[in-house]
C-alpha positions as protocol buffer text, in pm:
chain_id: "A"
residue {
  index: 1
  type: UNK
  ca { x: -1435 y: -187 z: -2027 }
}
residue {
  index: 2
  type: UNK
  ca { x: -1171 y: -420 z: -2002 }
}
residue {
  index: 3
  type: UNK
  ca { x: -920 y: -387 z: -1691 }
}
residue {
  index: 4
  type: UNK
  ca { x: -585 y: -560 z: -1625 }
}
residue {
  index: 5
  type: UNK
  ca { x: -457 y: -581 z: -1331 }
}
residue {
  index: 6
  type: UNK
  ca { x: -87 y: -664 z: -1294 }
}
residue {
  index: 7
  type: UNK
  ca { x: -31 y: -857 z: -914 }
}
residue {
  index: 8
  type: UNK
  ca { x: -300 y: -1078 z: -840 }
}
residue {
  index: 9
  type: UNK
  ca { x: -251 y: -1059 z: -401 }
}
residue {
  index: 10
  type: UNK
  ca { x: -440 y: -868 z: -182 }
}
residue {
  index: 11
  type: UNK
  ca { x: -476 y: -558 z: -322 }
}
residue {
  index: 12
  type: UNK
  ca { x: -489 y: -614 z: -704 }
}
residue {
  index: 13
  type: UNK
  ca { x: -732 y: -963 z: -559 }
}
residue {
  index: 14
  type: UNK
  ca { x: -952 y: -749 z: -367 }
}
residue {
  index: 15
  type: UNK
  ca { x: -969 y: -487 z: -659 }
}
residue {
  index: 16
  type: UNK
  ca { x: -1089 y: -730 z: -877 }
}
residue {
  index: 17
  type: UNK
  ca { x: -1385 y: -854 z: -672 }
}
residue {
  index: 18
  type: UNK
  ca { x: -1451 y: -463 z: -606 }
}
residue {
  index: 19
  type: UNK
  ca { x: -1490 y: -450 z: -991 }
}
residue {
  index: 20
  type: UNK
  ca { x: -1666 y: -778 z: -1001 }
}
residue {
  index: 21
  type: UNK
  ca { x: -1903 y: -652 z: -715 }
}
residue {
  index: 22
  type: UNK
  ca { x: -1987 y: -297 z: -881 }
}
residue {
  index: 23
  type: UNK
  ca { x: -2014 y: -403 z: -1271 }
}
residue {
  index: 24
  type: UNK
  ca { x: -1734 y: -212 z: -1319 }
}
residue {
  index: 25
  type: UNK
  ca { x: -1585 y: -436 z: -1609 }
}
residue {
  index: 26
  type: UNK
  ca { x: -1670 y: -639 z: -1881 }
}
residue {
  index: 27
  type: UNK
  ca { x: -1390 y: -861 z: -1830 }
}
residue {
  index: 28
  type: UNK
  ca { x: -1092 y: -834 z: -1627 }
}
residue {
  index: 29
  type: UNK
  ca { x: -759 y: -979 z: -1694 }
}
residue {
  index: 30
  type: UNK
  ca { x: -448 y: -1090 z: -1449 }
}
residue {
  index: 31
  type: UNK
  ca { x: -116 y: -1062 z: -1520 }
}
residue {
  index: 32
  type: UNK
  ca { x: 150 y: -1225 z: -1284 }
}
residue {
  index: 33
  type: UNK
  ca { x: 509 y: -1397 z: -1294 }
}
residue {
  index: 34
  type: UNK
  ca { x: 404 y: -1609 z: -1026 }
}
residue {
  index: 35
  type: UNK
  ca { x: 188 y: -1959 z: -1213 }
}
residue {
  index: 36
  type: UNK
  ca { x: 64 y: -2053 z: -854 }
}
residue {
  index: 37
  type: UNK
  ca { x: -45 y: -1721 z: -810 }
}
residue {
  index: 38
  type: UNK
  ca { x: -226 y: -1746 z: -1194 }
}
residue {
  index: 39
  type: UNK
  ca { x: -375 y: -2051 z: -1084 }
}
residue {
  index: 40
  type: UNK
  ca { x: -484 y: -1951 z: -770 }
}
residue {
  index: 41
  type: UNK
  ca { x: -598 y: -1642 z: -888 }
}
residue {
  index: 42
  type: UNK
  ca { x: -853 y: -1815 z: -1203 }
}
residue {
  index: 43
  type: UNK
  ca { x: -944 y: -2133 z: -977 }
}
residue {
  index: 44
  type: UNK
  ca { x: -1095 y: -1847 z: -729 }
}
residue {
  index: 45
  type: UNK
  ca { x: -1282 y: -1635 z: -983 }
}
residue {
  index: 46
  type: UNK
  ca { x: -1048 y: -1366 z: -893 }
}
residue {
  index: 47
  type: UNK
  ca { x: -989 y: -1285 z: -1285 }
}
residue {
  index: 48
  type: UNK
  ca { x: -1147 y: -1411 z: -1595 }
}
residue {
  index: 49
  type: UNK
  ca { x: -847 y: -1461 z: -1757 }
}
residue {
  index: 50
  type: UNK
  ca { x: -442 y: -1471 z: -1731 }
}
residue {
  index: 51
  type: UNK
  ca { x: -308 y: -1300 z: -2013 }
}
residue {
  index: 52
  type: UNK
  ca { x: 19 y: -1199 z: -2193 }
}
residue {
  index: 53
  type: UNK
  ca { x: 164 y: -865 z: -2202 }
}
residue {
  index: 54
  type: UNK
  ca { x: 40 y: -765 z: -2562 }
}
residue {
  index: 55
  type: UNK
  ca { x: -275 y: -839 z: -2463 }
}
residue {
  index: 56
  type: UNK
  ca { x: -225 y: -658 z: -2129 }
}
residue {
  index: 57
  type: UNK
  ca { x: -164 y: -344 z: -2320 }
}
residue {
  index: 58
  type: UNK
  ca { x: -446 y: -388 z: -2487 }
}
residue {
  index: 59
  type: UNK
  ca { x: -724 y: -295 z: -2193 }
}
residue {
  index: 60
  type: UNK
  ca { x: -900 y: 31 z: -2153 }
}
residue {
  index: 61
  type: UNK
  ca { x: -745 y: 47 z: -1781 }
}
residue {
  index: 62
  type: UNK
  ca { x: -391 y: -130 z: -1614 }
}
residue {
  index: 63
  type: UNK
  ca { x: -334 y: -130 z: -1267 }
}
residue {
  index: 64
  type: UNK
  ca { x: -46 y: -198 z: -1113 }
}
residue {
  index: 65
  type: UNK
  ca { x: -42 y: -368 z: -764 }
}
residue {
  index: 66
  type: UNK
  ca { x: 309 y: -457 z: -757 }
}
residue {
  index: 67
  type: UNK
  ca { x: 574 y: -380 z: -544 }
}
residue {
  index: 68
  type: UNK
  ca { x: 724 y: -22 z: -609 }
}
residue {
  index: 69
  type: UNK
  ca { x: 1054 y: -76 z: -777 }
}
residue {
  index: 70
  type: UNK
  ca { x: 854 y: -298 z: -1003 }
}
residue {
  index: 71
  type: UNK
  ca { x: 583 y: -39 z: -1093 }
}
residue {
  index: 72
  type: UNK
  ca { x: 899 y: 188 z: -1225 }
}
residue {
  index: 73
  type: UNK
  ca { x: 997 y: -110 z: -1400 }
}
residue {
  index: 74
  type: UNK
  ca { x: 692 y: -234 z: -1557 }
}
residue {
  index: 75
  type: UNK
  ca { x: 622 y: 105 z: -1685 }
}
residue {
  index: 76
  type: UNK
  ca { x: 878 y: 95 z: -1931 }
}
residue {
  index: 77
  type: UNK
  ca { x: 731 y: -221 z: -2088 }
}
residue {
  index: 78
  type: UNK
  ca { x: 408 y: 33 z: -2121 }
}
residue {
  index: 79
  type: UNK
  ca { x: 552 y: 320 z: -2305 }
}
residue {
  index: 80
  type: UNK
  ca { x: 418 y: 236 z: -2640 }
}
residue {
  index: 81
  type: UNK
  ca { x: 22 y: 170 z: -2545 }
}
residue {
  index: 82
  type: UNK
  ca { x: -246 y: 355 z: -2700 }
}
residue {
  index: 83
  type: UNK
  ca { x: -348 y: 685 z: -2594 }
}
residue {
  index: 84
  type: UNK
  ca { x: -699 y: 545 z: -2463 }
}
residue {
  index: 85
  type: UNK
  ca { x: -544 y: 323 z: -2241 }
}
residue {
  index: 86
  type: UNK
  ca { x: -526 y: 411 z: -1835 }
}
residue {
  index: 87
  type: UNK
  ca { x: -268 y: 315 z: -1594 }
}
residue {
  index: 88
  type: UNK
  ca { x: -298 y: 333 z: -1234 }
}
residue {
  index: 89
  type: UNK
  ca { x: -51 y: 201 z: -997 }
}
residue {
  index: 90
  type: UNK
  ca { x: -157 y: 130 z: -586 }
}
residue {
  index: 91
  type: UNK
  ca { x: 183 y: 182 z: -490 }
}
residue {
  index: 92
  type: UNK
  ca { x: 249 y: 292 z: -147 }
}
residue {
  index: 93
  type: UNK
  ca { x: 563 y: 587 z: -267 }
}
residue {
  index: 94
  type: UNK
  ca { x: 432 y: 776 z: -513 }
}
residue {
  index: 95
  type: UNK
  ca { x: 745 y: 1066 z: -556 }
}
residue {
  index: 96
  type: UNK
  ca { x: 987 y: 855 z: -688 }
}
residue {
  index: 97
  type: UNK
  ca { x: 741 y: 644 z: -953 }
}
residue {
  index: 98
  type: UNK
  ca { x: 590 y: 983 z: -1080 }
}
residue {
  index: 99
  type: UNK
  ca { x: 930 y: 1105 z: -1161 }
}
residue {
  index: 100
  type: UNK
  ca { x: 1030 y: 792 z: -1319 }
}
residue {
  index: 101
  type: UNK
  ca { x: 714 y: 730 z: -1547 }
}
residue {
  index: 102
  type: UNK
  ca { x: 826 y: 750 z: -1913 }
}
residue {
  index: 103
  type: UNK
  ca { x: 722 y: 1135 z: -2079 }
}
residue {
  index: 104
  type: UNK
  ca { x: 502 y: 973 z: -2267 }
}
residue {
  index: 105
  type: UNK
  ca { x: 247 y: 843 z: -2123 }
}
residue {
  index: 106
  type: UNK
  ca { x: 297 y: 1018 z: -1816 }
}
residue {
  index: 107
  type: UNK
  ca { x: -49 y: 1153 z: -1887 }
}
residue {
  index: 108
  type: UNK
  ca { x: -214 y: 778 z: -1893 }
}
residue {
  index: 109
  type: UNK
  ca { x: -58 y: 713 z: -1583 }
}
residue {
  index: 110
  type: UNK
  ca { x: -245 y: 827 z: -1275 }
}
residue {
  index: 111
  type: UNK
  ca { x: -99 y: 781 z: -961 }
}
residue {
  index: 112
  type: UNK
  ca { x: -266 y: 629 z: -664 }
}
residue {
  index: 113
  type: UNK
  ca { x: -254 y: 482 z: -292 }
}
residue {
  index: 114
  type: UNK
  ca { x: -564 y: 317 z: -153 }
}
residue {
  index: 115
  type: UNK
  ca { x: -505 y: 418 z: 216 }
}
residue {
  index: 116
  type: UNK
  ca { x: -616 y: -1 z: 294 }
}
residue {
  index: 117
  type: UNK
  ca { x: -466 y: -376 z: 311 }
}
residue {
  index: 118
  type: UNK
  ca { x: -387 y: -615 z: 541 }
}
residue {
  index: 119
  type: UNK
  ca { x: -67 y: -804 z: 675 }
}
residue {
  index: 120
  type: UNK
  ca { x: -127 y: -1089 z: 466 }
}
residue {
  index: 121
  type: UNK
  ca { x: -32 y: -1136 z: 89 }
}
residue {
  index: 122
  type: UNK
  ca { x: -105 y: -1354 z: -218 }
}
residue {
  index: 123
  type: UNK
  ca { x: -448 y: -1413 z: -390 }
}
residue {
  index: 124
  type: UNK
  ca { x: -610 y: -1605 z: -107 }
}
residue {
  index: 125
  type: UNK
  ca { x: -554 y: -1296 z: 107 }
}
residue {
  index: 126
  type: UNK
  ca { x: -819 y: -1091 z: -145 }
}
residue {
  index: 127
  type: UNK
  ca { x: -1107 y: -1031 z: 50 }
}
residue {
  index: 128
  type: UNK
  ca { x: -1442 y: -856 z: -30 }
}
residue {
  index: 129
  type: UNK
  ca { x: -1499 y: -481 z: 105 }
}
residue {
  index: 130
  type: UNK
  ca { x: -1134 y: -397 z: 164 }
}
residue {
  index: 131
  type: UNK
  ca { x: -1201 y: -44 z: -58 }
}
residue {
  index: 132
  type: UNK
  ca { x: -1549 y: 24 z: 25 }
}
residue {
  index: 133
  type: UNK
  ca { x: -1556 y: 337 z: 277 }
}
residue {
  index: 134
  type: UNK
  ca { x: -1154 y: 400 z: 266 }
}
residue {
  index: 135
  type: UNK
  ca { x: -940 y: 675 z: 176 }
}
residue {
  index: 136
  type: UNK
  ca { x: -795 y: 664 z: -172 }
}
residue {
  index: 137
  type: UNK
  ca { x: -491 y: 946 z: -236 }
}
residue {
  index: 138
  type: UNK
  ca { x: -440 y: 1094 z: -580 }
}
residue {
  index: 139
  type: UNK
  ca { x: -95 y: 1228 z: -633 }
}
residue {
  index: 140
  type: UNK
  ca { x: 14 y: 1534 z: -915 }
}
residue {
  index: 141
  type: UNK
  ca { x: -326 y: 1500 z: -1078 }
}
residue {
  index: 142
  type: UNK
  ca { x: -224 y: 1806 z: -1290 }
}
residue {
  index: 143
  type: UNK
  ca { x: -32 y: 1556 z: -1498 }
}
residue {
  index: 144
  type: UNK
  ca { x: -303 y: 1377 z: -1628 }
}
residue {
  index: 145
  type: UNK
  ca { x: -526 y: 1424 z: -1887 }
}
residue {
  index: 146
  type: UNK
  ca { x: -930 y: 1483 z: -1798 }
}
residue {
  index: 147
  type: UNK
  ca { x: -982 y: 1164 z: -1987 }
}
residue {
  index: 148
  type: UNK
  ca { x: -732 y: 921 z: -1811 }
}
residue {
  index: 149
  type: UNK
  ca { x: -807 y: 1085 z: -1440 }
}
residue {
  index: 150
  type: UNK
  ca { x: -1185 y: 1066 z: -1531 }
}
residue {
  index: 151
  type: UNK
  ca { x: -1221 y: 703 z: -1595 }
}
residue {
  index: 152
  type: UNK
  ca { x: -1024 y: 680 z: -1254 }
}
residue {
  index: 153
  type: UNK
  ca { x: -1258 y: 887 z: -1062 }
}
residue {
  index: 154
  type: UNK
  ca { x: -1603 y: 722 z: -1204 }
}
residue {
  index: 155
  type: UNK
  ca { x: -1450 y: 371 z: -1041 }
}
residue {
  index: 156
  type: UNK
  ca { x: -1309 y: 523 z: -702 }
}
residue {
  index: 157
  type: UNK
  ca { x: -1654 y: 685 z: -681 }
}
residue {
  index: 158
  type: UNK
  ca { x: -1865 y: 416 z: -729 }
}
residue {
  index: 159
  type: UNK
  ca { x: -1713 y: 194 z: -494 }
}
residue {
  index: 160
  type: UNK
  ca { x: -1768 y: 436 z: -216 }
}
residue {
  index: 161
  type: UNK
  ca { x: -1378 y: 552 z: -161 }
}
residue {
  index: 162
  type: UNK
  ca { x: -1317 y: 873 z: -47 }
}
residue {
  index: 163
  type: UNK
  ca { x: -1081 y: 1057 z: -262 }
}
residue {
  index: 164
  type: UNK
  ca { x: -807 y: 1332 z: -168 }
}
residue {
  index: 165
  type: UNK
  ca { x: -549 y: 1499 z: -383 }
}
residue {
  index: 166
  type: UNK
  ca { x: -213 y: 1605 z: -305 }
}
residue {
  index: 167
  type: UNK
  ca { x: 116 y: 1650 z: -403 }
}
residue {
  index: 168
  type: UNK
  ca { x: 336 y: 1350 z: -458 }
}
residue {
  index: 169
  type: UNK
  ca { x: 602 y: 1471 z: -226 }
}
residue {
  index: 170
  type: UNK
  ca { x: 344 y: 1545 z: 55 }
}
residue {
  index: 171
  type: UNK
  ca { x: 208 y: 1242 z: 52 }
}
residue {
  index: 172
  type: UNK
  ca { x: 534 y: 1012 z: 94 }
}
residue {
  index: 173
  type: UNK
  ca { x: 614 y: 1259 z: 411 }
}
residue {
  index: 174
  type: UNK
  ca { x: 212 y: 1192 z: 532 }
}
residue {
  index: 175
  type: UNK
  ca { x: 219 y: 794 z: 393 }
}
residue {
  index: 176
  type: UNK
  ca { x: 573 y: 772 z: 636 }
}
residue {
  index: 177
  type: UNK
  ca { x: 460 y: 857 z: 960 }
}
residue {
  index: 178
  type: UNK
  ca { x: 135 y: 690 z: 926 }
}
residue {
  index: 179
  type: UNK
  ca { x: 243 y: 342 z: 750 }
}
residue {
  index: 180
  type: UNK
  ca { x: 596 y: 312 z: 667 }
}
residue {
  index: 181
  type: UNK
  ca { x: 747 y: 400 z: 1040 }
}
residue {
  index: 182
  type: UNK
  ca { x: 483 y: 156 z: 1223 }
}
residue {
  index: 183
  type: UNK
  ca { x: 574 y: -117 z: 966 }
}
residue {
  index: 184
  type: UNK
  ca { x: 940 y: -25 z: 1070 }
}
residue {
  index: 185
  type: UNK
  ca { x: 837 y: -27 z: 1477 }
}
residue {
  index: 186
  type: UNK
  ca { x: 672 y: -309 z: 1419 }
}
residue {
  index: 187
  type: UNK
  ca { x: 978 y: -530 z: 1254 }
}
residue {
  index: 188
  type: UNK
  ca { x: 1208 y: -415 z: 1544 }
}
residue {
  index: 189
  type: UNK
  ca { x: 1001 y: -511 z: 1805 }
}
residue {
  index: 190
  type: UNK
  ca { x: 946 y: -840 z: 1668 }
}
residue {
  index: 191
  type: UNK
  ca { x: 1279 y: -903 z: 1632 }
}
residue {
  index: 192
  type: UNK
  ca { x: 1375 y: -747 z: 1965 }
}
residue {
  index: 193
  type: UNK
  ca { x: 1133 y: -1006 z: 2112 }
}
residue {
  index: 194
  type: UNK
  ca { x: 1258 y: -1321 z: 1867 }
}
residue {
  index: 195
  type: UNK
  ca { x: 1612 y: -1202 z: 2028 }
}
residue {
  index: 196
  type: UNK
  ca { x: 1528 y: -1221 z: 2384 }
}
residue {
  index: 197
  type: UNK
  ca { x: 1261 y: -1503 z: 2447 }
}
residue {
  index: 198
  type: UNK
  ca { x: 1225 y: -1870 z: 2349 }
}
residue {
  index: 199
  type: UNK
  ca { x: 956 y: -1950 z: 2108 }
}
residue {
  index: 200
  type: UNK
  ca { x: 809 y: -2143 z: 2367 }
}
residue {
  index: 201
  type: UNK
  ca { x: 760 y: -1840 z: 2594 }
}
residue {
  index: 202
  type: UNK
  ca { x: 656 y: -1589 z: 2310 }
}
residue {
  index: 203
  type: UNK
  ca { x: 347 y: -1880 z: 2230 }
}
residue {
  index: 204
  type: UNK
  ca { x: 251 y: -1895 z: 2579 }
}
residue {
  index: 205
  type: UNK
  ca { x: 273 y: -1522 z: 2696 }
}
residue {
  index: 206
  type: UNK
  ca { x: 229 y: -1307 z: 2392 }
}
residue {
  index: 207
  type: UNK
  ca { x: -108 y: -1123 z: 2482 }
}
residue {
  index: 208
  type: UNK
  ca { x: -276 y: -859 z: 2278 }
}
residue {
  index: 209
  type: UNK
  ca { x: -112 y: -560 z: 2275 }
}
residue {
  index: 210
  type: UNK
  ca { x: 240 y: -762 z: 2170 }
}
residue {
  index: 211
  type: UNK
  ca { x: -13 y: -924 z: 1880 }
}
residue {
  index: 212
  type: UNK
  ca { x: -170 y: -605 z: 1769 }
}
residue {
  index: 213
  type: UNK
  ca { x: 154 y: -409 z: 1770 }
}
residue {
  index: 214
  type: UNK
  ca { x: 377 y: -703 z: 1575 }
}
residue {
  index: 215
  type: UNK
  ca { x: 70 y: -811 z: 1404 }
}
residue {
  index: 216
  type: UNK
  ca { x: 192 y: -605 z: 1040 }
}
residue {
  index: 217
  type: UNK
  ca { x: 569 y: -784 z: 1089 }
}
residue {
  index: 218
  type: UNK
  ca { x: 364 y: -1025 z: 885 }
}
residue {
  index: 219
  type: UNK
  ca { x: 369 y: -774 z: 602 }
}
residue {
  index: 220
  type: UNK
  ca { x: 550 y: -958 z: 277 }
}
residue {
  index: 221
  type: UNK
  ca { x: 952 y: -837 z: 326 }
}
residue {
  index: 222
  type: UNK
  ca { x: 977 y: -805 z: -72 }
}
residue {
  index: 223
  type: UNK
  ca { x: 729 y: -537 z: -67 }
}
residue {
  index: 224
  type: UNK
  ca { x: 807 y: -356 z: 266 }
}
residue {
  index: 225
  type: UNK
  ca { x: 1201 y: -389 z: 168 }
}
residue {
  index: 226
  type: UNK
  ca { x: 1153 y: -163 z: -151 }
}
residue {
  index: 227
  type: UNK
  ca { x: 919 y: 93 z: 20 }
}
residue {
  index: 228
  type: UNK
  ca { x: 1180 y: 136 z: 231 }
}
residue {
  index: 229
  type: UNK
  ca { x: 1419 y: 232 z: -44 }
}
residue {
  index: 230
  type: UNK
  ca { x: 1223 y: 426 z: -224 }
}
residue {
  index: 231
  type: UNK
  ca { x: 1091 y: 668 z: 102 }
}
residue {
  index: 232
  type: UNK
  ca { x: 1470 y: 609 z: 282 }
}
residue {
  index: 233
  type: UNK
  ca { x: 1484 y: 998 z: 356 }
}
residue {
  index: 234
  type: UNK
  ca { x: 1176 y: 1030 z: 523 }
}
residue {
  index: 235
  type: UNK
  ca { x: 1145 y: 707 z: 732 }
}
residue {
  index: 236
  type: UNK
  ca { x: 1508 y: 798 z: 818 }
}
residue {
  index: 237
  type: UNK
  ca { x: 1383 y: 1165 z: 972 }
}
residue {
  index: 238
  type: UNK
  ca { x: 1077 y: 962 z: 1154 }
}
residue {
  index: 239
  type: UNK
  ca { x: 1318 y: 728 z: 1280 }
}
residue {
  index: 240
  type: UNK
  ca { x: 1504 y: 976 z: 1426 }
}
residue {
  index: 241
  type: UNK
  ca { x: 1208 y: 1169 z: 1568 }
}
residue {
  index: 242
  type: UNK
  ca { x: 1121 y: 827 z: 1704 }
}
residue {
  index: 243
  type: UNK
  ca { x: 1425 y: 787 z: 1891 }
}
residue {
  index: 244
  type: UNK
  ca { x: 1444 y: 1083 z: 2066 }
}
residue {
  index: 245
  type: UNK
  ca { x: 1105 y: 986 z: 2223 }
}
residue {
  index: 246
  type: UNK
  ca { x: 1187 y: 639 z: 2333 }
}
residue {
  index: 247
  type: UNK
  ca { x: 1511 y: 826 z: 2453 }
}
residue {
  index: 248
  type: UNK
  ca { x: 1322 y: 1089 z: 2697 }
}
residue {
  index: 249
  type: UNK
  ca { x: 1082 y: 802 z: 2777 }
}
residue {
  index: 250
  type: UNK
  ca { x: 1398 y: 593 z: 2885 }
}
residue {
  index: 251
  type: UNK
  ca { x: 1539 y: 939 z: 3032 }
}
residue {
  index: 252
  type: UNK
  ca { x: 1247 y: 937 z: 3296 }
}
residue {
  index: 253
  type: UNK
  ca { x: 1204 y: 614 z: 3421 }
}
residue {
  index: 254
  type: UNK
  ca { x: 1621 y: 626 z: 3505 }
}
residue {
  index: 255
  type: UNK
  ca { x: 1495 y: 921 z: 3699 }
}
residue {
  index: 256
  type: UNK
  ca { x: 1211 y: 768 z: 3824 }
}
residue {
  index: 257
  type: UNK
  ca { x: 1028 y: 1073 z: 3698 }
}
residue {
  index: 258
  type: UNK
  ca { x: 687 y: 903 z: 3665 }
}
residue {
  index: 259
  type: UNK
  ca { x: 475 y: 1270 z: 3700 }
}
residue {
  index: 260
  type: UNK
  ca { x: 578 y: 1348 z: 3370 }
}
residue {
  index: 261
  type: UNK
  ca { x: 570 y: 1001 z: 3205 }
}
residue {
  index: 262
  type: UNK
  ca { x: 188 y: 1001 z: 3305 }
}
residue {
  index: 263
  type: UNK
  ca { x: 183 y: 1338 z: 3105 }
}
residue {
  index: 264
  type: UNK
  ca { x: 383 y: 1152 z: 2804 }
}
residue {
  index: 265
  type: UNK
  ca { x: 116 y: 879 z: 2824 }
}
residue {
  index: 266
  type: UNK
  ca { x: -180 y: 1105 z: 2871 }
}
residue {
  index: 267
  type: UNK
  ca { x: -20 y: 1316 z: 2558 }
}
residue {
  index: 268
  type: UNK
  ca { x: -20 y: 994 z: 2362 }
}
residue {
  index: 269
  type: UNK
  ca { x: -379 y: 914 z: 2466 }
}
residue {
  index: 270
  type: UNK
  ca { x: -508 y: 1226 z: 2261 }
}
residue {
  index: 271
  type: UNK
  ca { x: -409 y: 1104 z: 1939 }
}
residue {
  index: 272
  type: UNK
  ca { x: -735 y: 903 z: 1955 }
}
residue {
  index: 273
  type: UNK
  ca { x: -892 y: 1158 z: 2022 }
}
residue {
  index: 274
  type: UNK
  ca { x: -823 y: 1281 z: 1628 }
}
residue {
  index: 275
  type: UNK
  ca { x: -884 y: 935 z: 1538 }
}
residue {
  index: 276
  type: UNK
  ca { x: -1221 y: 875 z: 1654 }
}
C-alpha cells in the first residue's frame, strides 16, 4: 500500500524506515511545510517522494506526526477522502483531537500514541528501531471501523509494538504524569539552573544526574508548547500534586527531619521497583 506520512522528524522519520525495514509499503510519501525538511528528508531515503496534498489524500494510509493543534487542523483538509483511506495521528493528547475529528471520517481516523521518541527533532533525528519492542496506545477504538483499525493493527504488529487500548480521556490523565509533567520538571529546572549559574560553571560542573534530568528540555518548544494546551487541566492537577511534595520535602530539611526524608527517598526508590 501506499502510506503518507505528514511531518518528516523523528517520529514520522523513524516510521518511515520502520515501514522501509518491514516491507510494509510499496511506496511511501512525505508531506511537510518545511523544504529543508523535504530535502533532508528525500536526500536521506527517508521517503520516496514529497508530494502535494491531493495526492496525499490519495494513499491507502496518512499519518500524522505533527504537532497536536496541527493534527486538529490538518484533519479538516481530510474530510472529503475516500472511505478506503486510513488516518492515524502519533499525537501525544488524544481527548481533545478525537473530539475534534470531523463526523465523517471519524471512522478512518484511528487514534494513536507510540509510547517512544527522543529529545531531538527534525529528519536527521529519525533513527532505526525507535518502535520495535515499545508500547503503542490505541484510544476510543469503538469509533473505528474493523477495516480502518485493522490495517492499523497488521503494521503495529509486525513491527513488534505492543498494543493497549483505552479510553481517550484515560490516557491523557496516564500520558500526564508519565511524559507531560517530567517534560514540565524538566524545563523548570533548566531554567532554574540558566537563572542561577554562569554558562561557564553549568559546562564545567553539570554531571549526570543534572544531564539526565534536563536532558528532554531539549524537546522542540513548538511541540511541547501545544501539548501543554491541549492537556492544561491535567498537567495543572500534577503540578499541583508536585508541589506539595517538593513542599513537605522543603518542610523537613527546615526541620532538619532527615528520619523521614530517608523514608521519602526510600519511598521514591520503589518506583523502580515497578519499572524493572
Amino acid at each position: 500500500m501506499t502510506i503518507g506520512i505528514v511531518g518528516i522528524g523523528l517520529m514520522g522519520g523513524s516510521f518511515a524506515k520502520a515501514l522501509k525495514k518491514y516491507r510494509l509499503s510499496s511506496k511511501i510519501l512525505g508531506y511537510d511545510h518545511n523544504l529543508e525538511h523535504q530535502k533532508t528528508a528525500i536526500n536521506l531515503g527517508l521517503v520516496d517522494e514529497i508530494c502535494d496534498l491531493d495526492t496525499l489524500k490519495k494513499c491507502d494510509l496518512i499519518v500524522l506526526s505533527i504537532p497536536v493543534d496541527g493534527i486538529i487542523a490538518f484533519s479538516k483538509e481530510l474530510d472529503d477522502i475516500g472511505e478506503n483511506t486510513t488516518i492515524m495521528d502519533f499525537g501525544s493528547t488524544k481527548e481533545l483531537i478525537v473530539k475534534n475529528i470531523p463526523s465523517n471520517i471519524r471512522a478512518n481516523f484511528v487514534a494513536a500514541h507510540p509510547m517512544t521518541g527522543t529529545e531531538k527533532f527534525g529528519p536527521l533525528a529519525a533513527i532505526d528501531g525507535l518502535y520495535e519492542n515499545k508500547i503503542v496506545v490505541l484510544c476510543d477504538t469503538h469509533e473505528n471501523t474493523s477495516y480502518h483499525l485493522g490495517k492499523v493493527l497488521n503494521i503495529f504488529n509486525t513491527i513488534e509494538m505492543k498494543i493497549i487500548q483505552m479510553d481517550a480521556k484515560e490516557h491523557d490523565i496516564h500520558a500526564c504524569y508519565m511524559s507531560h509533567l517530567p517534560h514540565a520538571v524538566s524545563y523548570a529546572l533548566a531554567n532554574t539552573v540558566m537563572s542561577h549559574e554562569n554558562p561557564n560553571e553549568i559546562i564545567t560542573l553539570a554531571a549526570g544526574g543534572f544531564r539526565d534530568m534536563s536532558r528532554i528540555a531539549k524537546s522542540s518548544p513548538n511541540m511541547w508548547c501545544d501539548i501543554f494546551r491541549q492537556n492544561r487541566q491535567n498537567l495543572l492537577d500534577s503540578l499541583n500534586i508536585y508541589e506539595s511534595k517538593l513542599a513537605l520535602l522543603k518542610e523537613m530539611l527546615q526541620n532538619e527531619d532527615y528520619e523521614n526524608i530517608h523514608r521519602f527517598m526510600a519511598k521514591a526508590n520503589t518506583l523502580h521497583d515497578i519499572l524493572k
